[in-house]
ZAMARGU-4260 file (C-alpha; in steps of 0.2 Angstrom, whole numbers, plus 5000, padded with zeros to 4 digits):
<rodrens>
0) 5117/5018/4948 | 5108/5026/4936 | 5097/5045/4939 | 5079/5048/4942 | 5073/5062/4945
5) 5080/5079/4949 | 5070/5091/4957 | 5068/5105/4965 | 5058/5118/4980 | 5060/5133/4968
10) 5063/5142/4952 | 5068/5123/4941 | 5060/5112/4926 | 5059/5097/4936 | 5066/5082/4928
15) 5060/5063/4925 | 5074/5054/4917 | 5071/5039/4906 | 5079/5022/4911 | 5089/5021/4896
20) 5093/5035/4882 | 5087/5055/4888 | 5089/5070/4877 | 5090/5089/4885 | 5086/5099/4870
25) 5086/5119/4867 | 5074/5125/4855 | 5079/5141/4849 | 5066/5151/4843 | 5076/5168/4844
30) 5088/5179/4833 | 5097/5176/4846 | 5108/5162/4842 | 5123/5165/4853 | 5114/5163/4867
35) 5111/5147/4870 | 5122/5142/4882 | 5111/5152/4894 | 5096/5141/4895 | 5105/5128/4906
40) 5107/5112/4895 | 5124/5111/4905 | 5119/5119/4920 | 5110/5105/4923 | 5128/5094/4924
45) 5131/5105/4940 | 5116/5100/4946 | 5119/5082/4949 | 5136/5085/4956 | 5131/5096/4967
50) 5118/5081/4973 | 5133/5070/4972 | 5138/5079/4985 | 5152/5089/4976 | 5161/5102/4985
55) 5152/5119/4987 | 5160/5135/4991 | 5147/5151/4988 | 5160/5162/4984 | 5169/5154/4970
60) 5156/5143/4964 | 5150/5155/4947 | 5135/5146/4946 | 5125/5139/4961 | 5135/5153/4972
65) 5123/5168/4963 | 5111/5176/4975 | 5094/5169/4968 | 5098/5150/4974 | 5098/5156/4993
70) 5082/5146/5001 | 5084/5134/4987 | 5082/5116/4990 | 5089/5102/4979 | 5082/5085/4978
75) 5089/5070/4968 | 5083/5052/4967 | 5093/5038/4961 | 5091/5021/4955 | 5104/5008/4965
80) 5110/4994/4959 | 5102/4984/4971 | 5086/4989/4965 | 5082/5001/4980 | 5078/5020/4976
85) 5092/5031/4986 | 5081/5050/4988 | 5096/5063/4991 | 5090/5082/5000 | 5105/5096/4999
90) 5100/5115/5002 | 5111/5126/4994 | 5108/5138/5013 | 5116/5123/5021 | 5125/5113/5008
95) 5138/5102/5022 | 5118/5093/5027 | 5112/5082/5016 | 5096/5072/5020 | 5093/5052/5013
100) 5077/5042/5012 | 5082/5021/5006 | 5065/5015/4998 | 5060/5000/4989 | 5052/5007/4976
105) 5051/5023/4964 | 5044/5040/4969 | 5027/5042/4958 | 5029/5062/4957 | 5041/5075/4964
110) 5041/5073/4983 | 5046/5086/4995 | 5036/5079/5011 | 5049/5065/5016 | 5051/5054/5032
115) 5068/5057/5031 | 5079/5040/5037 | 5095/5053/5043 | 5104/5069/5040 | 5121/5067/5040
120) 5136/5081/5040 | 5145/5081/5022 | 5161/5071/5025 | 5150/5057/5034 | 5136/5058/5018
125) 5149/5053/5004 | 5154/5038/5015 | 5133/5036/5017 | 5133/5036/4997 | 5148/5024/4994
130) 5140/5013/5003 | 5125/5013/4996 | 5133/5012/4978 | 5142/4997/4985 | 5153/4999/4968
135) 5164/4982/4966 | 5173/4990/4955 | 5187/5000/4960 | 5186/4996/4978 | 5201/5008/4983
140) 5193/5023/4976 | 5179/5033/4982 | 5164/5036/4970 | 5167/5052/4970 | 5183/5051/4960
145) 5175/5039/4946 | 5160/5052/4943 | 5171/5064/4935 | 5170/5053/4918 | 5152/5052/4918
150) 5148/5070/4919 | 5157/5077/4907 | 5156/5094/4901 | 5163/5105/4886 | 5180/5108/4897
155) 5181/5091/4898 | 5182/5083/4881 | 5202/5091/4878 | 5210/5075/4887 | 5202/5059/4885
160) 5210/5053/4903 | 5216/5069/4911 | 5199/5078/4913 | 5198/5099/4919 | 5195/5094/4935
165) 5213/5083/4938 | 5221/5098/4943 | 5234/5091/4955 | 5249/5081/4954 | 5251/5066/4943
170) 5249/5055/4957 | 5230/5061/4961 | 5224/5055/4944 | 5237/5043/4934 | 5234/5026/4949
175) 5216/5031/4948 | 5216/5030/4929 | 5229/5014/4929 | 5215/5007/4939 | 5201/5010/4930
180) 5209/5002/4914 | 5209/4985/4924 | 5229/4986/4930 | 5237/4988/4948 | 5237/5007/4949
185) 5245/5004/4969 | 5263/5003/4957 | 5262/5019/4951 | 5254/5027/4967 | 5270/5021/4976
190) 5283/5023/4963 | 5278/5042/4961 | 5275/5044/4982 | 5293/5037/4982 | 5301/5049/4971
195) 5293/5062/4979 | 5302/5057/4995 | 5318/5059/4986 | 5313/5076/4981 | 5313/5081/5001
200) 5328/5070/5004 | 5339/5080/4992 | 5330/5096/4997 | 5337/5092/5015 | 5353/5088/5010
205) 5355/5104/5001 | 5351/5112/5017 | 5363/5103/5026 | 5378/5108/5014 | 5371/5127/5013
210) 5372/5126/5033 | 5387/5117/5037 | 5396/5122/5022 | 5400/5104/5019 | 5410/5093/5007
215) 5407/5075/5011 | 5424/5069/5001 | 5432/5081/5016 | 5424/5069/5028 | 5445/5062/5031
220) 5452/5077/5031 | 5443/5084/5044 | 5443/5066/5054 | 5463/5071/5053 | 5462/5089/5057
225) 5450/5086/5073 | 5464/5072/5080 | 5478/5087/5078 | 5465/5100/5086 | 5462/5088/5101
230) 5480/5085/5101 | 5487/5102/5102 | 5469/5105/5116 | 5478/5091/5128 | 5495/5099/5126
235) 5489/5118/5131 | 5477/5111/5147 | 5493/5100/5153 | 5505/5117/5152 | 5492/5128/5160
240) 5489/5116/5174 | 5509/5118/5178 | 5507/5134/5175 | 5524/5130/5164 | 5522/5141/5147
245) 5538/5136/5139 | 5533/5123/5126 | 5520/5137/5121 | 5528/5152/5120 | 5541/5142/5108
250) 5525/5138/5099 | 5520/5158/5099 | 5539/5162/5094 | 5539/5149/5080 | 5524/5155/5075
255) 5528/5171/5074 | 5544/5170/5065 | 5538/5154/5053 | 5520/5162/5049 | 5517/5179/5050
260) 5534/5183/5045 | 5533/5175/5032 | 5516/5178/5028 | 5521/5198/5030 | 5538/5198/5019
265) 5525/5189/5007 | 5511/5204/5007 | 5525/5218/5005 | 5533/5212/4992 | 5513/5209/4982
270) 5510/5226/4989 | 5527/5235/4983 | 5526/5224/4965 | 5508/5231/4963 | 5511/5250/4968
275) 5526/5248/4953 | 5516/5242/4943 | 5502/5257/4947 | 5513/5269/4945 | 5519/5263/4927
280) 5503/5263/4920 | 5500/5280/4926 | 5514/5286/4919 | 5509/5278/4902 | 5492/5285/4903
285) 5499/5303/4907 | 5509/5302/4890 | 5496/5295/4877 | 5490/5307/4864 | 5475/5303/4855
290) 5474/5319/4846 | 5480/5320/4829 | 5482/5336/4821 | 5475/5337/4804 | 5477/5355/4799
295) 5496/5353/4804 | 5500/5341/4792 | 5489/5346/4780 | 5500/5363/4783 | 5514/5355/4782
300) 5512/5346/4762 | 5509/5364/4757 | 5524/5373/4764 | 5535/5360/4754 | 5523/5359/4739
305) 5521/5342/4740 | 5509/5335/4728 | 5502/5318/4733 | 5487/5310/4723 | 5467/5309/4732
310) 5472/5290/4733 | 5487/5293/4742 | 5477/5304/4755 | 5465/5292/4757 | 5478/5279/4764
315) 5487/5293/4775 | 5469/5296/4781 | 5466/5277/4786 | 5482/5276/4793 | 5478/5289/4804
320) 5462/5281/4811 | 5469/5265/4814 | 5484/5273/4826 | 5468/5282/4834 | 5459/5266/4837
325) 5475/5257/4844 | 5478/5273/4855 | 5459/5268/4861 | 5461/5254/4864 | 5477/5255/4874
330) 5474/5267/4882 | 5455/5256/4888 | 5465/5242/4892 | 5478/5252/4906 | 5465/5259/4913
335) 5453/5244/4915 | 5469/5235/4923 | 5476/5252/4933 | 5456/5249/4941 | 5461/5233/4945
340) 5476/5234/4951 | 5470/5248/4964 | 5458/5233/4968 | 5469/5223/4975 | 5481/5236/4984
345) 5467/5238/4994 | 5464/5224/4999 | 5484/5220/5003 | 5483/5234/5015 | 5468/5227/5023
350) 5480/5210/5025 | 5494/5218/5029 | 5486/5228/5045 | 5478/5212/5051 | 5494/5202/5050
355) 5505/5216/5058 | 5490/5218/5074 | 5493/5196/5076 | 5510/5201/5077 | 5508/5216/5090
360) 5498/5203/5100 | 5512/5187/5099 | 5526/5198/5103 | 5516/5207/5118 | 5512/5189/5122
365) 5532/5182/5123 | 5537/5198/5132 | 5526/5197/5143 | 5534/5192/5160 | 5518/5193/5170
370) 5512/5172/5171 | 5495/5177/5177 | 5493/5187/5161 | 5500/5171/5151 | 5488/5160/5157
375) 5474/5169/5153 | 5480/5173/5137 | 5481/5155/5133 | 5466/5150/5142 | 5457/5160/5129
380) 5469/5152/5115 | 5460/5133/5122 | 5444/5140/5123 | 5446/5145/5104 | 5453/5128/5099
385) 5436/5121/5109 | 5426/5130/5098 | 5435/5125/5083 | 5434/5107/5089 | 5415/5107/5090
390) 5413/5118/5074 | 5421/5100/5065 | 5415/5089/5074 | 5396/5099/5068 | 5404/5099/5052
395) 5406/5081/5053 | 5390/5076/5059 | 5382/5085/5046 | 5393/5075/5033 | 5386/5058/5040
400) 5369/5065/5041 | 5372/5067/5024 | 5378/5051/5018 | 5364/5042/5026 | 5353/5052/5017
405) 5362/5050/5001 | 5361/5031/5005 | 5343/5031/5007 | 5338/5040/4992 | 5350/5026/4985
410) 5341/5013/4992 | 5325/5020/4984 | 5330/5022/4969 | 5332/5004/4968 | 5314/5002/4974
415) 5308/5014/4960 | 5321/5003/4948 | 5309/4987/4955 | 5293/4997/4952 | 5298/5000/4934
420) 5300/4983/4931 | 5283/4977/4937 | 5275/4992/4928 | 5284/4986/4911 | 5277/4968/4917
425) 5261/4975/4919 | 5260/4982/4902 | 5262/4965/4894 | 5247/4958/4902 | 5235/4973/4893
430) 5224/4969/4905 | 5214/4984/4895 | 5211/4976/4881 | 5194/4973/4880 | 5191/4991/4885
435) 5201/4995/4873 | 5192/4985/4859 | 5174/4991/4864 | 5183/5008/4862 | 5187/5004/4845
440) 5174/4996/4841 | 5164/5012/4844 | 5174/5024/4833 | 5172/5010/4818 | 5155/5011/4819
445) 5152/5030/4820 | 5167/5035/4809 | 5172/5020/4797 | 5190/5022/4807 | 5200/5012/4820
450) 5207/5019/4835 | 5215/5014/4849 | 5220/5016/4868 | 5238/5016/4873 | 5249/5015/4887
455) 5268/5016/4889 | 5283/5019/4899 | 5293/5036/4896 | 5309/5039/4898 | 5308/5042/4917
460) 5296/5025/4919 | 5281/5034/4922 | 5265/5028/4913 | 5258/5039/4898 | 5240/5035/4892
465) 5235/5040/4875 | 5220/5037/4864 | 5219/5042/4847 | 5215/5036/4828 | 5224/5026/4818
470) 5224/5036/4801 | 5223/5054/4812 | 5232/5063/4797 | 5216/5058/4783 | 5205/5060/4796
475) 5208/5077/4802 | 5213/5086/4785 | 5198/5095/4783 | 5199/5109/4796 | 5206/5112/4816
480) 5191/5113/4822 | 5185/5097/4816 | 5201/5091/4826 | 5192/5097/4841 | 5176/5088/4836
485) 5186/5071/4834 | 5193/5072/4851 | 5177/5074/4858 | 5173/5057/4850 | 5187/5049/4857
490) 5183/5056/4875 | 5164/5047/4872 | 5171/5033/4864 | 5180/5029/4882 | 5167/5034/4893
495) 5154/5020/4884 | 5168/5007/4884 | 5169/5008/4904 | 5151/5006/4906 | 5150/4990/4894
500) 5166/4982/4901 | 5160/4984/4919 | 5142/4984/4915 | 5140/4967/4921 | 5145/4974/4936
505) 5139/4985/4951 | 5146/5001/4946 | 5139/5015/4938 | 5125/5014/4926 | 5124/5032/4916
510) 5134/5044/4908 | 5132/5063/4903 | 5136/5070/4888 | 5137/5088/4885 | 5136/5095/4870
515) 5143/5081/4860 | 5135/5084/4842 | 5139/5098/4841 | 5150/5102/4823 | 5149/5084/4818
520) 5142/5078/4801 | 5123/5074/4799 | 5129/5057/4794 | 5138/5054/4809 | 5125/5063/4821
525) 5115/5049/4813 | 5126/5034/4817 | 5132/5038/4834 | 5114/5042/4842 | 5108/5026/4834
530) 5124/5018/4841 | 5121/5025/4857 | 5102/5018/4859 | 5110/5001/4854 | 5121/5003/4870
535) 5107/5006/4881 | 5097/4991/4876 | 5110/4979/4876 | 5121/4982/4891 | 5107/4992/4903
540) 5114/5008/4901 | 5106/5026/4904 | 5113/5040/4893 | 5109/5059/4894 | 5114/5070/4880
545) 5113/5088/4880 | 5110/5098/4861 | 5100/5112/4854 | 5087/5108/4840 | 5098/5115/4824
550) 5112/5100/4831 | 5097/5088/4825 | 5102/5078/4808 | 5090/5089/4793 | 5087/5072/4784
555) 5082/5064/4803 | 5073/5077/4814 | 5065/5060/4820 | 5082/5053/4825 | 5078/5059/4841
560) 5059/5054/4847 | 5047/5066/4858 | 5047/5052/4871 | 5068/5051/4873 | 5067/5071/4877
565) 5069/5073/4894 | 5070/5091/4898 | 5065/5104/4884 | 5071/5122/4886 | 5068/5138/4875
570) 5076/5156/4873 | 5056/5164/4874 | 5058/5169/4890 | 5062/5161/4905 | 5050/5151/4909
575) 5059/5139/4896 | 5077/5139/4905 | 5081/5127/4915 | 5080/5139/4932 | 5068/5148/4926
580) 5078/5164/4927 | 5089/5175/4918 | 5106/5180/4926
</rodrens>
């Protein structure tokens, strides 16, 4: 596919591409030298998307979304590689209809008066288009995902794979771009889908364990526990149905004397040990004296006219401070533990006055002569065993819901082990590598360097693309921003070596360039465009590159003839930007 014309009802410099290479140059002919990004040399990439058919949103859309492009009609006609002429209608008023006209033949002017073949809602359009591309290349993908490297603007020359408009996961651009370089990018599609579904499995079984409160390695112990639960259930039932309560009020007294008891004489002896040990380090507190009495002593050398020399002093003195810091810090360290200590009284207490209300109840249970009472009492003791019982057995259901999940993530690991495997296979073939050596062979020409694209498997057997010279450090030790400039060739180097490789295909025919001379060397400027023109020629190719008139080469200023300008804008006034307003 390559582009024709691009035109529009209103306020635009309508547009007559050439078949093979197109320049849209800004003359500046102002003081005004920052601002030439305001004339619409890459305005114009918007343009084309949007008749691409694009997304539109008004709101968030900083360009086509400003008030002086309501009532405006887009038109864009487009050479297919059948040889028919596809004629594409989209208003930005109602940017989800898009009109098509199929002819055999060329437009000869700009044609608004149409015999339109359809109008189609948006969703149904792209599927209109893609069929009319009738791309064999990359069958699985939809066109609009491949345009992204052909309309290429100044945000996306920082990655030569993953463009600014790859904002999502790696699995929405990483297959697409596996794919493009000639491999099977189905492997990584599924690898990646299938660790995302570990991701949700573990999240699940994170839930399970906050819920249930679960260990699986208890899955035993609590197979035992529900055996004795159900146990002891049957024995209660079978005793209240004969109303006969003596096996369970020797249960009650055994508990009562083996358990609380215990447990009771247990408590008051923590609870007197701790209330000693309170009260010592009260005591202790009560008698630490951190004050220290110079004048006293000082009183006291000079009653008995003790001389003592300054050195001496001066060791007394230390003396002193160091018995005030251990005072300190004694007295820090009683305190922190008396705090303490009161801690767990407290909470002794607490335990003490639960245990002794179980007690109250057991003993008014075996006293109890009533059987009525008894049996209601016990009924309530199965009907708290029930509950314990399905509390387990949730417990344990929860344990295998757990263990098949962890078996299914195992399972899937395996599968991801299998895809890593085929990917590593994969690499081997390079089934890039003619890409790869048009890629380089473009670089060599324009820069006297080689360069290289690159794929790998990291450490968690995902794919990593790289593209990059061979001799970066010489190349780049001239300035940072040149760096930038470099990278830029690198992204133009790929996007030219997807067109010849599948040039003898039905795929797409052009590629965009924004501002891509921009801070190189005259010498350079001069090699690429000639490069460039030697592209066209030989492999049918259309190219469109954007610059303003300073960005032509001073010993060339032909380099770049009247009949390859396309679209010429100026900063005189508006009649020479692209929408022929200012805003």
């Amino acid at each position: 596919m390559k582009i024709c014309k691009i035109y529009s009802n209103k306020n635009f410099k309508n547009i007559e591409f050439n078949e093979k290479f197109n320049a849209v140059v800004a003359f500046i002919e102002s003081d005004k030298k920052d601002d030439t990004h305001n004339l619409g040399k890459t305005s114009l990439i918007r343009v084309i998307d949007f008749l691409l058919l694009s997304s539109y949103n008004k709101n968030t859309d900083k360009l086509l979304g400003n008030n002086i492009f309501i009532g405006q009609d887009f038109y864009g006609e487009f050479k297919l590689n059948s040889g028919k002429y596809l004629i594409v209608k989209r208003s930005i008023n109602t940017a989800t209809k898009i009109s098509f006209k199929l002819n055999n033949s060329k437009l000869d002017s700009f044609k608004f008066d149409i015999d339109w073949d359809e109008e189609l809602t948006l969703k149904k359009a792209k599927a209109k288009f893609n069929e009319c591309l009738d791309f064999n290349v990359l069958p699985n993908w939809d066109y609009r995902k491949s345009i992204t490297y052909f309309l290429r603007s100044q945000q996306d020359y920082l990655d030569v794979f993953k463009l600014n408009k790859f904002k999502g996961k790696h699995k929405d651009w990483k297959p697409f771009v596996f794919d493009l370089l000639g491999f099977n990018g189905s492997l990584i599609l599924e690898k990646l889908e299938i660790e995302e579904e570990i991701d949700d499995l573990k999240k699940k079984i994170h839930t399970l364990r906050l819920e249930a409160q679960i260990d699986t390695s208890e899955k035993d112990r609590l197979e035992g526990l529900l055996e004795i639960k159900k146990i002891e259930l049957s024995e209660i039932k079978n005793q209240i149905d004969k109303f006969n309560f003596f096996k369970e009020d020797i249960f009650t007294n055994k508990q009562l004397v083996e358990e609380i008891d215990i447990k009771l004489q247990a408590f008051n002896t923590d609870r007197y040990r701790i209330s000693y040990e309170i009260n010592k380090i009260e005591s202790s507190l009560s008698e630490i004296n951190d004050d220290v009495d110079d004048k006293e002593i000082n009183s006291l050398f000079e009653d008995v006219n003790l001389y003592y020399p300054k050195q001496l002093k001066k060791e007394y003195e230390d003396l002193i401070n160091f018995q005030k810091s251990l005072t300190i810090e004694r007295k820090e360290y009683l305190s922190e533990t008396l705090s303490l200590l009161k801690i767990d009284y407290t909470k002794l207490n607490k335990s003490i006055k639960e245990i002794e209300s179980q007690k109250s109840d057991l003993l008014s249970l075996l006293t109890e002569k009533d059987s009525y009472f008894k049996f209601k009492e016990y009924q309530k003791k199965t009907i708290s065993i029930e509950v314990e019982i399905e509390r387990i057995k949730d417990k344990l259901k929860a344990i295998d819901s757990t263990l098949i999940l962890e078996n299914d993530i195992k399972d899937k690991r395996e599968i991801i082990n299998d895809k890593i495997s085929e990917l590593k296979k994969s690499l081997t073939e390079r089934k890039h590598s003619n890409i790869n050596k048009v890629f380089n062979s473009i670089i060599k020409e324009i820069l006297d360097t080689n360069a290289l694209i690159s794929l790998k498997l990291n450490n968690q057997g995902n794919v990593e693309f790289n593209a990059d010279y061979q001799n970066k450090t010489d190349l780049l030790k001239t300035s940072e921003s040149q760096g930038t400039t470099y990278k830029k060739l690198l992204c133009v180097a790929f996007d030219l070596s997807l067109l010849v490789n599948y040039s003898d295909k039905s795929f797409y025919k052009f590629v965009y360039h924004d501002g891509v001379l921009e801070g190189l060397d005259d010498r350079i400027k001069i090699r690429y465009i000639n490069l460039i023109k030697e592209f066209c020629e030989e492999y049918d190719l259309q190219y469109i590159v954007t610059l303003i008139d300073s960005d032509l080469p001073k010993d060339m200023p032909d380099l770049i003839e009247d009949k390859d300008i396309c679209l010429r804008l100026n900063d005189k006034d508006n009649s020479g930007k692209l929408f022929l307003n200012s805003f």
